[in-house]
C-alpha positions in Angstrom: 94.6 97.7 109.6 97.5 99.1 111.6 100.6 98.2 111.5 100.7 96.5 115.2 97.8 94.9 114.9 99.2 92.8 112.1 102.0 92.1 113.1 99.8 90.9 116.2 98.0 88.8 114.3 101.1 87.3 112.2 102.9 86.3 115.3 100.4 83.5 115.9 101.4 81.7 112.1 103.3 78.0 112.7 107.2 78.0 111.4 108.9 75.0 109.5 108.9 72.0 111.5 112.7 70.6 110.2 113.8 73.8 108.4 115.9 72.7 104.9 119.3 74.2 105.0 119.6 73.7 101.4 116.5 75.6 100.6 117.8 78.3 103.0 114.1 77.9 104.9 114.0 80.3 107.3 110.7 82.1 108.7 110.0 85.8 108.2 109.8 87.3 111.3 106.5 88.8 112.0 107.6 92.3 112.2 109.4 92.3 109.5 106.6 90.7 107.2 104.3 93.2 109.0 105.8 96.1 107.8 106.6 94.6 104.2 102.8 93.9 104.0 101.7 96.9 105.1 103.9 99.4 103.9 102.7 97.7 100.3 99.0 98.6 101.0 99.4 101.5 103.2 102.0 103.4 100.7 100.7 102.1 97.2 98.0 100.2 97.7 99.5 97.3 95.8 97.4 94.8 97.6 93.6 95.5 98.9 91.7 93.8 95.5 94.8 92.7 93.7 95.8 88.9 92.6 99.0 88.3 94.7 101.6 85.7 94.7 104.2 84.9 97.4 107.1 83.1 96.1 109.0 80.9 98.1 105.6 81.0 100.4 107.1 78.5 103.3 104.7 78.7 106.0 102.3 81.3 104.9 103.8 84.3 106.7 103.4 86.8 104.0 100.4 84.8 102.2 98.1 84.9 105.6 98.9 88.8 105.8 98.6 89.4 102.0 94.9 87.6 102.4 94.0 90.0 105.7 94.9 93.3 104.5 92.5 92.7 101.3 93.9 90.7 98.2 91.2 89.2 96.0 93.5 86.2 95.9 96.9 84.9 96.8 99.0 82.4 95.6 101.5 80.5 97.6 104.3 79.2 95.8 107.0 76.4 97.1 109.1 73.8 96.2 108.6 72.0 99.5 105.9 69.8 99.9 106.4 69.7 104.4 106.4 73.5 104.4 103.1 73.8 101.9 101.3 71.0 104.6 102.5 73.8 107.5 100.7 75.9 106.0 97.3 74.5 105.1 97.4 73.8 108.3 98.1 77.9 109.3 95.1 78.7 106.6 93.2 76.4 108.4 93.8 77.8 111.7 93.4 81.3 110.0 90.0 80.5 108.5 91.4 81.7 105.4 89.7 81.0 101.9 91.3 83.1 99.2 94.4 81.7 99.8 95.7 79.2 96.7 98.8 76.9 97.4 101.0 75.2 94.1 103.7 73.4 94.6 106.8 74.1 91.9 110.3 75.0 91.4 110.0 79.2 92.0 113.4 79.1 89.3 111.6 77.7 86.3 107.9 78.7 87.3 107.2 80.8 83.7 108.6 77.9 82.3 106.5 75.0 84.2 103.4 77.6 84.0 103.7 79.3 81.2 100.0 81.3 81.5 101.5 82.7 85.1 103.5 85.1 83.0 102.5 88.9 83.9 99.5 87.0 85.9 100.3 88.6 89.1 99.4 92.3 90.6 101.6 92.4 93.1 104.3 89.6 93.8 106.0 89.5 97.6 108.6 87.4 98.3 111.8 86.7 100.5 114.0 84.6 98.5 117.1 83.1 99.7 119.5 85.5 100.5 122.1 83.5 97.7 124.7 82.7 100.2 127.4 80.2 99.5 125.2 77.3 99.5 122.9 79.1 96.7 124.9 81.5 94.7 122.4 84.1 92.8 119.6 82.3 94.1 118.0 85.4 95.0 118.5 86.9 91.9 116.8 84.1 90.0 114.0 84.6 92.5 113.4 88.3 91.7 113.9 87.0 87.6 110.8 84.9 88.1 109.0 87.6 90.2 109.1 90.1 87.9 108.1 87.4 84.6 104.8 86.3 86.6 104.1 89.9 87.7 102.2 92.8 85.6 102.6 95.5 87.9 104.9 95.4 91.0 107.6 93.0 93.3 108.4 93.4 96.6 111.1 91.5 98.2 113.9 91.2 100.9 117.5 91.2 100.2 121.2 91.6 102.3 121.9 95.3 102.4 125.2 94.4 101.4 123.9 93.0 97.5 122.0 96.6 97.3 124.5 98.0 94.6 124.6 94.6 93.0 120.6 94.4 93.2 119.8 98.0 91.6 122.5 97.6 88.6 120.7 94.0 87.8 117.3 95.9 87.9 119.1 98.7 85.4 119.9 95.9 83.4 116.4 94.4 83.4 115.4 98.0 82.9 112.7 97.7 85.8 113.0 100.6 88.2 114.4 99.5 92.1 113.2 101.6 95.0 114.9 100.9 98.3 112.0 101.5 100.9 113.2 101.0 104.3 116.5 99.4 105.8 115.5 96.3 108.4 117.5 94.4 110.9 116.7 90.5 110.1 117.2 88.1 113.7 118.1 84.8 112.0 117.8 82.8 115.1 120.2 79.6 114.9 118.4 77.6 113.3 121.3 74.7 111.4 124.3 72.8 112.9 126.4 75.1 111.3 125.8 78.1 113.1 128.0 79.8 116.1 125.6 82.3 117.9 122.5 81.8 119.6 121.0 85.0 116.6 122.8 87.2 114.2 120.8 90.5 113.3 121.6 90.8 109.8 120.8 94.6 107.7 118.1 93.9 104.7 116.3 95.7 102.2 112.8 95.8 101.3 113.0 96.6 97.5 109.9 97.6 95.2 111.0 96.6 92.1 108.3 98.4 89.3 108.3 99.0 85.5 106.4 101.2 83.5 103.1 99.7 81.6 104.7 99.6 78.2 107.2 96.8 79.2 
């Protein structure tokens, strides 16, 4: 599928009704989950027949596009029971089957499900960017990624936490390839913000190890 055409087809997914500030909900824009999803396929083929999960799943943005370009299965994860019912209600509308939904805490998932460890292919996620209101939240998201994956993560971070990201990933001793620099329209969405949008610069990051780890 080209890279238009999904993005085409993503803009049609339902956002969060009452967005959770302290959950730092807010939806991936459909170019931007386009061009995660396809770049993943398209470059490395990380998702055409592979067992996917989406952490932090929200609406299904990333879920519904994982499902079109060809996994075998995807696996929605979220905390948030209201965002999980918006999206049954975009698989629905979708007429997508191989789509699976849990509802859990994404921080302590190899804990609560202890036989999702190294279960995944491919994991995609955009976790909360870890701003004031969730310090290292995005971190922890990427920590739980790469326990419940056997192969590769692909997720979305500041530009600014790049250094910080790639030294935690040296730590982990999990390779962290920065794959293409994005510009992120985080409409206003919360009480709290100013501007009717801020562009903000993010990072898709593939995060890989090698087989023996």
């Amino acid at each position: 599928m080209k890279l238009k055409d999904l993005e085409s087809w993503l803009q049609g997914v339902q956002g969060f009704e009452e967005p959770k500030v302290l959950l730092e909900q807010y939806q991936t824009p459909p170019h931007i989950a386009a061009r995660i999803l396809h770049t993943a396929q398209a470059s490395f083929g990380d998702l055409e027949g592979k067992i996917v999960a989406d952490l932090g799943c929200g609406c299904g943005m990333l879920s519904l596009g994982a499902s079109l370009l060809g996994a075998a299965l995807t696996v929605g994860i979220d905390t948030d029971s209201d965002a999980l019912e918006v999206c049954k209600e975009n698989l629905v509308e979708a007429e997508v089957e191989n789509v699976e939904l849990l509802e859990a805490d994404v921080t302590t998932l190899s804990d609560q499900h202890p036989r999702l460890k190294k279960f995944f292919d491919t994991v995609i996620l955009n976790p909360p960017f870890g701003t004031k209101r969730n310090p290292g939240m995005d971190v922890a998201f990427v920590q739980t990624a790469l326990a419940v994956s056997n192969g590769v993560v692909y997720s979305l971070h500041k530009t600014s936490t790049r250094s910080h990201l790639i030294k935690k990933a040296g730590d982990w001793g999990v390779k962290a390839d920065v794959l293409a620099r994005l510009r992120f329209d985080l409409p206003n969405t919360y009480k709290f913000h100013k501007k009717t949008s801020v562009d903000i610069d993010v990072d898709l990051i593939r995060f890989s190890r090698s087989k023996q780890w």
